[in-house]
C-alpha positions, 0 to 999 in steps of 0.5 A: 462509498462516497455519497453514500446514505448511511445509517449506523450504531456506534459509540461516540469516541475521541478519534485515534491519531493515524501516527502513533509514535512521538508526541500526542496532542490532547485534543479529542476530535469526537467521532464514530467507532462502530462494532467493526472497529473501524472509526468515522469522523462526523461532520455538522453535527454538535456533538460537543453539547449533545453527547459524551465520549462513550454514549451508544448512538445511531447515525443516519447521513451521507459520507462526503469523503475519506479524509486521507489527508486528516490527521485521524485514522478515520475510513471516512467522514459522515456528514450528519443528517440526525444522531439519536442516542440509544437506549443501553438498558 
């Protein structure tokens, strides 16, 4: 999985903590929820000025890594080449 080029629909969302209980923090860490429910965090793309929480988008990169260490329940991360938002009309 790691290295490989992908390309995928999804919406952009603030990433779920893998722990659920106890005190959250606000932050919204934007990453990629795709129709199968599982989520990816994106890296060198600058959503923050591109896109909101919600917006349809496609995603074409190259996952560079499954982030066990990462706070969020990401299955991987995408090192983003392009992000194009969809037209949902």
């Amino acid at each position: 999985m790691i290295g490989q080029e992908v390309k995928v629909n999804g919406e952009i969302v603030c990433l779920p903590h893998k722990i659920k209980t106890g005190p959250q923090t606000l932050e919204c860490a934007l990453g990629l929820k795709i129709a199968e429910g599982t989520y990816y965090g994106l890296q060198g793309a600058s959503l923050a000025a591109s896109f909101n929480t919600g917006d349809k988008v496609r995603v074409v990169g190259t996952i560079v890594k499954s982030d066990a260490q990462s706070k969020y329940d990401v299955v991987g991360v995408i090192q983003v080449a392009s992000v194009e938002k969809l037209n949902t009309q």
